[in-house]
C-alpha positions as a Python dict, from the first residue, in 0.01 Angstrom:
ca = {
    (1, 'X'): (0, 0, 0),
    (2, 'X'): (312, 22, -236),
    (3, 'X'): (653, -145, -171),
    (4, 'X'): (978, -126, -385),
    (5, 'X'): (1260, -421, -374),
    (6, 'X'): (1563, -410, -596),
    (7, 'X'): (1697, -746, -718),
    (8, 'X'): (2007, -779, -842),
    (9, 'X'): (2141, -1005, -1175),
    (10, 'X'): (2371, -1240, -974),
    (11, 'X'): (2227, -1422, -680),
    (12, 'X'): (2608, -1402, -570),
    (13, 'X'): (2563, -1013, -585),
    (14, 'X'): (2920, -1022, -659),
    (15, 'X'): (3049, -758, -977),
    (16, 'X'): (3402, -624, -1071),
    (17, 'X'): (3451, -230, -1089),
    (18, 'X'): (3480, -257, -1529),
    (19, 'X'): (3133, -478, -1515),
    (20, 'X'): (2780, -308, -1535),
    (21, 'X'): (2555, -338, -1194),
    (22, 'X'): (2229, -532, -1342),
    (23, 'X'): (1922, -600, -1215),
    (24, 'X'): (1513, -506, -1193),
    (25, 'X'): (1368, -258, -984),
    (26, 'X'): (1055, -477, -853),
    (27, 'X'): (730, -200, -779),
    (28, 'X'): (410, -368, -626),
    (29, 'X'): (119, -163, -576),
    (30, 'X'): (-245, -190, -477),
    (31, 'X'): (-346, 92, -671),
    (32, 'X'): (-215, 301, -941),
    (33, 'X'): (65, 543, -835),
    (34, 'X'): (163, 859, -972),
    (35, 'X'): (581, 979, -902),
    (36, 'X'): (790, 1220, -1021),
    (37, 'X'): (1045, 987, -1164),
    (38, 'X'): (1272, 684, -1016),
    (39, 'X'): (1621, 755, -983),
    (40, 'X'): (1889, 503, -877),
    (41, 'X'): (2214, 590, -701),
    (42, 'X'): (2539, 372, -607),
    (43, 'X'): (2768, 453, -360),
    (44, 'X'): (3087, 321, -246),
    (45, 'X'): (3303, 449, 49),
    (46, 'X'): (3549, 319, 300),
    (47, 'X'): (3411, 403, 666),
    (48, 'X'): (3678, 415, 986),
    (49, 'X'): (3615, 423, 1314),
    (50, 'X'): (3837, 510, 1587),
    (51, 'X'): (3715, 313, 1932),
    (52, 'X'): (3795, 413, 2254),
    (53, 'X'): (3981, 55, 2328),
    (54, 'X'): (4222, 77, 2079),
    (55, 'X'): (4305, 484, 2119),
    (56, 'X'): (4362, 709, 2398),
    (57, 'X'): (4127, 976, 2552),
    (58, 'X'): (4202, 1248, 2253),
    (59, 'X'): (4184, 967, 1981),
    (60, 'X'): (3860, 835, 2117),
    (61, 'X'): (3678, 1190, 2109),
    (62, 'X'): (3718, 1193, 1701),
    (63, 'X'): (3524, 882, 1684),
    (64, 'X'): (3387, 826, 1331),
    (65, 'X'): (3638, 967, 1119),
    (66, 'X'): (3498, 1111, 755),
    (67, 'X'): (3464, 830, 539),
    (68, 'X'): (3671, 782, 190),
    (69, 'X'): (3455, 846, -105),
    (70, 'X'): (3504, 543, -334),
    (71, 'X'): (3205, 600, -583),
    (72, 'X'): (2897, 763, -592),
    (73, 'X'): (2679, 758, -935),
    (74, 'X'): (2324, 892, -1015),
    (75, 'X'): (2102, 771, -1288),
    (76, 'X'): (1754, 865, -1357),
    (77, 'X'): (1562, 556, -1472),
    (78, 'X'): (1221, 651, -1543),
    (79, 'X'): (1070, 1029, -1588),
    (80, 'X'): (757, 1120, -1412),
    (81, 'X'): (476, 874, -1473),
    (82, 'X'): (221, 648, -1339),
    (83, 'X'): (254, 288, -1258),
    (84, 'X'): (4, 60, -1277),
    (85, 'X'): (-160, -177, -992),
    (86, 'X'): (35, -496, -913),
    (87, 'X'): (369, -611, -975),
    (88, 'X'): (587, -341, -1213),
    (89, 'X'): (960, -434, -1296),
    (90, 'X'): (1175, -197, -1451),
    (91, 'X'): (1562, -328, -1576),
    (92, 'X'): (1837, -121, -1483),
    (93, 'X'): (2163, -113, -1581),
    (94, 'X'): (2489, 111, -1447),
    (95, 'X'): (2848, 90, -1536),
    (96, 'X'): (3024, 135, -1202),
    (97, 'X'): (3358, 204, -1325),
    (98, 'X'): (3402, 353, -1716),
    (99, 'X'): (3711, 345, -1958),
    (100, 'X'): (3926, 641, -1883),
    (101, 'X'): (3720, 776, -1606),
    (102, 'X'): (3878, 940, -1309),
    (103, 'X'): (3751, 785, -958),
    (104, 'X'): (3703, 910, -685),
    (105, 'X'): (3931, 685, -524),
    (106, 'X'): (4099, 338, -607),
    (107, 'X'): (3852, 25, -594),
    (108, 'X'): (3925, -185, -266),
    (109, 'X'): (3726, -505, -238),
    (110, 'X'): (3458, -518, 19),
    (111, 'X'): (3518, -579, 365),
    (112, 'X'): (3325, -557, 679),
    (113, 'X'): (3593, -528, 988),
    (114, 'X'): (3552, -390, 1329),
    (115, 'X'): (3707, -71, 1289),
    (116, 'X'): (3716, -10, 916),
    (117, 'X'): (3378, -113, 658),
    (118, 'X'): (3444, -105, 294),
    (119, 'X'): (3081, -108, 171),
    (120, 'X'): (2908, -45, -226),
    (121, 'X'): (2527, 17, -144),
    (122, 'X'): (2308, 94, -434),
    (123, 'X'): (1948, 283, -394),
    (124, 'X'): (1630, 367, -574),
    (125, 'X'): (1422, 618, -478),
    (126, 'X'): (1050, 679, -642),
    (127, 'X'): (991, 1070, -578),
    (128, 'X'): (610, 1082, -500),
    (129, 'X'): (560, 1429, -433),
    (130, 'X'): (503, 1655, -81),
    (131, 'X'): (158, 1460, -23),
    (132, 'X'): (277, 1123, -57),
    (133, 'X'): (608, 897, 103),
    (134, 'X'): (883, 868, -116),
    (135, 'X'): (940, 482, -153),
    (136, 'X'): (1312, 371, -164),
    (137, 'X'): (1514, 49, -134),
    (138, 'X'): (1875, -13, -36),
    (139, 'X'): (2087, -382, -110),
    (140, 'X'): (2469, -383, -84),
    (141, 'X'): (2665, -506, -366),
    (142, 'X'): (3024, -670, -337),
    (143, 'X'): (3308, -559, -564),
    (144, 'X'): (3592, -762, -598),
    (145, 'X'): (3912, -689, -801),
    (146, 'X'): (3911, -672, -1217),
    (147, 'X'): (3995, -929, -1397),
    (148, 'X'): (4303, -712, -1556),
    (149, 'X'): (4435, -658, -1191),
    (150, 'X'): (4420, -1012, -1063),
    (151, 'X'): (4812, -1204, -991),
    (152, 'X'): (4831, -1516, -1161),
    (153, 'X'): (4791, -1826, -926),
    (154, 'X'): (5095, -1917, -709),
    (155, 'X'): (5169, -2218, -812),
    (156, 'X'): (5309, -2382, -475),
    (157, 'X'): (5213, -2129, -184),
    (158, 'X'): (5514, -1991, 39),
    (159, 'X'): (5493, -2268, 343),
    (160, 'X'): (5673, -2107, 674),
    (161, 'X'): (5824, -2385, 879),
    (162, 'X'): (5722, -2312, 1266),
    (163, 'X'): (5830, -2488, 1619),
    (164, 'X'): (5639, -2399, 1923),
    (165, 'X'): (5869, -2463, 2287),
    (166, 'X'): (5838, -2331, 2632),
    (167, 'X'): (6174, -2110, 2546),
    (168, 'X'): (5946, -1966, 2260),
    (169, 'X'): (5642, -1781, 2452),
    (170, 'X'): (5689, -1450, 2577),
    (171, 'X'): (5468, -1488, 2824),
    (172, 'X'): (5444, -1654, 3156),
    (173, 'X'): (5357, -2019, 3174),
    (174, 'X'): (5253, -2260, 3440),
    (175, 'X'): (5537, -2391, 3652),
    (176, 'X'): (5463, -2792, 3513),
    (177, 'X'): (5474, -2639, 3157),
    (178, 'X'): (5779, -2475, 3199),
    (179, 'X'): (5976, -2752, 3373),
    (180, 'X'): (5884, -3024, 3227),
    (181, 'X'): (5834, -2860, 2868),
    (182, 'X'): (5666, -2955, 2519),
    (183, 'X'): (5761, -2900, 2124),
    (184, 'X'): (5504, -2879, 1879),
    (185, 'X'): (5652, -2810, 1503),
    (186, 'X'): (5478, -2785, 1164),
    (187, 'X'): (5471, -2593, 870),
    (188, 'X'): (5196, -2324, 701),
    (189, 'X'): (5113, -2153, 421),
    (190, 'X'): (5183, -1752, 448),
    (191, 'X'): (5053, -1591, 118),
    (192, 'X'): (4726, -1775, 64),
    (193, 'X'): (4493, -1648, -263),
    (194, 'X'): (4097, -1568, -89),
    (195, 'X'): (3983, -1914, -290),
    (196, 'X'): (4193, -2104, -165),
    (197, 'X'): (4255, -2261, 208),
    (198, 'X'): (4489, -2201, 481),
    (199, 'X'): (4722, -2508, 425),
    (200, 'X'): (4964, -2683, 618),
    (201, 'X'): (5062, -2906, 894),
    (202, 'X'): (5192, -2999, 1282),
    (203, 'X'): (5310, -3255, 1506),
    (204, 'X'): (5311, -3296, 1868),
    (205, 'X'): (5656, -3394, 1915),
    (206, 'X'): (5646, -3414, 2335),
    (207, 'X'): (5471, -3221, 2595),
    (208, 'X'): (5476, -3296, 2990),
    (209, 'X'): (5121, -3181, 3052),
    (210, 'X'): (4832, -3326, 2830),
    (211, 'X'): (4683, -3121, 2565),
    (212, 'X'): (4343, -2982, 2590),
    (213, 'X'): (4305, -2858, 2222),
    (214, 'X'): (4473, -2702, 1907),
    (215, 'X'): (4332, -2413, 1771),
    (216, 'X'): (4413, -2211, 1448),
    (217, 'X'): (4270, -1806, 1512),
    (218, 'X'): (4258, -1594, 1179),
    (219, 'X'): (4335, -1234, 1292),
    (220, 'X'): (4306, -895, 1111),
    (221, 'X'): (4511, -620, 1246),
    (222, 'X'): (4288, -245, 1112),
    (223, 'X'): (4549, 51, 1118),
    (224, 'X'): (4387, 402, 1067),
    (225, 'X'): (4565, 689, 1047),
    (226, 'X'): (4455, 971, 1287),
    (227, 'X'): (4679, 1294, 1231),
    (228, 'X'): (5037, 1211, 1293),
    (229, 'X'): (4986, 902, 1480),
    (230, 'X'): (4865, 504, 1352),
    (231, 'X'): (4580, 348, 1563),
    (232, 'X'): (4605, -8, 1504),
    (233, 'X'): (4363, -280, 1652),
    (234, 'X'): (4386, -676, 1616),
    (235, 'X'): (4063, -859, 1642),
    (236, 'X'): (4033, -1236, 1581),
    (237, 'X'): (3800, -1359, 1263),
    (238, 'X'): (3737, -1735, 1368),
    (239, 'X'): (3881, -1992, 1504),
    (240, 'X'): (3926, -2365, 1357),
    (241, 'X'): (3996, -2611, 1562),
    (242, 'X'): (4258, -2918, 1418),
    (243, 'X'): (4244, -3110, 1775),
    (244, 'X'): (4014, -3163, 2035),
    (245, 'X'): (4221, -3349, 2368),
    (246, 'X'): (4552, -3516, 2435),
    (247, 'X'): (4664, -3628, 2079),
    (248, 'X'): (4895, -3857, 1965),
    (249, 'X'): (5287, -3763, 2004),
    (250, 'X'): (5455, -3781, 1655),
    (251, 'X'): (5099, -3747, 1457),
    (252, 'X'): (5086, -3532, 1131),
    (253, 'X'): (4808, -3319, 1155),
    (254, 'X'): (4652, -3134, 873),
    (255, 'X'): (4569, -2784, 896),
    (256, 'X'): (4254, -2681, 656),
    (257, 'X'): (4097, -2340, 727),
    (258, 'X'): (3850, -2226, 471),
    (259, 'X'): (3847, -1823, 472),
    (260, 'X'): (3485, -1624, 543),
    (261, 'X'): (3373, -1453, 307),
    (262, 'X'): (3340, -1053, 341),
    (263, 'X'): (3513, -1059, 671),
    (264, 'X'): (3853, -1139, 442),
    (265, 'X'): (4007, -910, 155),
    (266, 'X'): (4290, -908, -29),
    (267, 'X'): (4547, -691, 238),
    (268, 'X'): (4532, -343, 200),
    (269, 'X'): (4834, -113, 237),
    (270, 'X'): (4654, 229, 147),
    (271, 'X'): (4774, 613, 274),
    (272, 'X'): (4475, 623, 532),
    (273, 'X'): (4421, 278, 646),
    (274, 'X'): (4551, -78, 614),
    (275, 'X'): (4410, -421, 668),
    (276, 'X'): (4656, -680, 740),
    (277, 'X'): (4618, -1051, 844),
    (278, 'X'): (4747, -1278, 1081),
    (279, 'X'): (4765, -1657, 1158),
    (280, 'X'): (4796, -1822, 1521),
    (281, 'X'): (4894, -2166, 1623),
    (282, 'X'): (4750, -2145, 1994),
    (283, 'X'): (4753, -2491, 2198),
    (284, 'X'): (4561, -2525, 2501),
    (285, 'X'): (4684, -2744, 2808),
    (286, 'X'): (4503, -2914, 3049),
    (287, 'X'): (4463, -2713, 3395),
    (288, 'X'): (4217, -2658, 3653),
    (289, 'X'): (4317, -2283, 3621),
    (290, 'X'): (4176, -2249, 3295),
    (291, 'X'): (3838, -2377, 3409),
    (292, 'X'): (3813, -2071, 3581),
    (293, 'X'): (3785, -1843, 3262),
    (294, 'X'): (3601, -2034, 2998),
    (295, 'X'): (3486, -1638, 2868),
    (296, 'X'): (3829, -1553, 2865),
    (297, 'X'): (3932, -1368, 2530),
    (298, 'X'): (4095, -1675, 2306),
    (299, 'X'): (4367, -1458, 2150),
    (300, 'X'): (4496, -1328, 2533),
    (301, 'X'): (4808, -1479, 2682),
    (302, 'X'): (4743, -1697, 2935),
    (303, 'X'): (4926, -1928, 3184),
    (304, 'X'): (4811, -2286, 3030),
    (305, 'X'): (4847, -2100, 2598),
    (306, 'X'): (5088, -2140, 2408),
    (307, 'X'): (5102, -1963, 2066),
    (308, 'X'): (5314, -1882, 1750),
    (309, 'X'): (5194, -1614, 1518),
    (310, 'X'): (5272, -1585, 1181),
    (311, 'X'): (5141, -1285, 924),
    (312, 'X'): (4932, -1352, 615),
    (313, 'X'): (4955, -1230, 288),
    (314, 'X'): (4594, -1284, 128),
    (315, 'X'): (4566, -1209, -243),
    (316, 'X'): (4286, -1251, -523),
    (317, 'X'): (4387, -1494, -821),
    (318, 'X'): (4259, -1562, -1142),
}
């Protein structure tokens, strides 16, 4: 029995478009093999995906939409030979993105959404003939922005100064919440670099009905285009909480969210697609009512919510 594995140089798997992808193809065999040579391909592409939930009946039928070449490299390693029994490595090394060459399409970082996937894949593939299995391997890569292309660190992030009152939700309340009425005001970061945290703070100033718990929801909001017309979707990330029950009125609290890795990029504003981000502030109140849907979607209006959403600029810094 013969297996293949491809392990890459960084343990982080993390390389930048005007690096070489490095690493050792790892062959182990019971017996000696004989192949027709061991090629290695890398491929990059932005996929997008049009669901039914987020388009109408005509959108829906297109489905998978054809994906955006972003690179897609060949490179023979070895000519035919044999490999010996055991363990076989072989180095590899390919430059993903050379001086003065024309791409196929601009380097966006990777991302894994739910309606757009920006994936870098590389393969090897030992060619064994028509009698024997081909043996191949796939492991995904991530590529994050050059070096030359990253902004300089913000040296005090833009902070956007937010109040939260019965007069400010757009949607209905609960009678008790809107007569008796609360004010919740604090201030956040709203251009954040991907190393650093969502920063900021809030207060409970008053509120006639005792809180349940403060939430912070990380949102991304995937726009396709499709023809003439923009699908757009918003789908929530995670969710942080900053306070669980009734807390103290007059209280600073800190806000700290840590962004997750792959499902965040640096936003994208391209011709066919965009990835945008946004922020929520979403405080829960106490009611019997809201017992009733615990599976409830957390980013839906509801009758004991109230939220303030802000947008977010993320960015990659030196």
């Amino acid at each position: 029995m013969s297996t293949v594995e491809i392990k890459l140089s960084r343990s982080n798997r993390i390389y930048r478009p005007s690096e070489p992808l490095q690493g050792k193809i790892v062959i182990k065999s019971s017996s000696s093999i004989f192949h027709y040579g061991i090629h290695l391909t890398v491929n990059g592409s932005a996929n997008l995906q049009v669901r039914g939930g987020s388009a109408g009946v005509v959108e829906s039928l297109y489905g998978v939409i054809k994906p955006i070449k972003i690179l897609k490299k060949s490179q023979e390693i070895r000519t035919s030979g044999r490999i010996g029994s055991g363990t076989t490595e072989v180095p590899f090394s390919m430059n993903l993105k050379q001086h003065g060459e024309e791409n196929l399409e601009r380097f966006y970082e990777t991302f894994h959404g739910a309606d757009i996937n920006i994936q870098y894949l590389v393969t090897v593939d030992i060619m064994r003939g028509y009698l024997h299995k081909s043996l191949s391997a796939t492991v995904e890569f991530i590529v994050e922005t050059d070096k030359a292309d990253l902004l300089e660190r913000p040296v005090s992030p833009e902070m956007v100064v937010f109040y939260i009152t019965q007069d400010t939700q757009r949607h209905p309340l609960l009678p008790e919440l809107k007569s008796g009425g609360f004010k919740v005001t604090g201030k956040m970061s709203t251009q954040c670099s991907l190393l650093d945290p969502i920063a900021g703070e809030l207060t409970v100033e008053a509120s006639s009905v005792p809180i349940h718990s403060i939430d912070i929801h990380l949102l991304r909001m995937e726009s396709i285009l499709l023809g003439e017309k923009i699908i757009s979707e918003t789908s929530l990330i995670q969710t942080t909480q900053v306070a669980d029950g009734d807390v103290c009125r007059n209280m600073t609290l800190p806000i700290y969210v840590i962004l997750p890795r792959l499902l965040t990029c640096p936003t994208v504003l391209a011709g066919p697609f965009s990835v945008e981000f946004k922020v929520s502030v979403v405080i829960s109140f106490r009611s019997e009512l809201s017992k009733l849907h615990k599976k409830s979607d957390p980013t839906t209006p509801r009758l004991w919510l109230a939220m303030e959403t802000l947008p977010l600029e993320l960015v990659r810094t030196n």
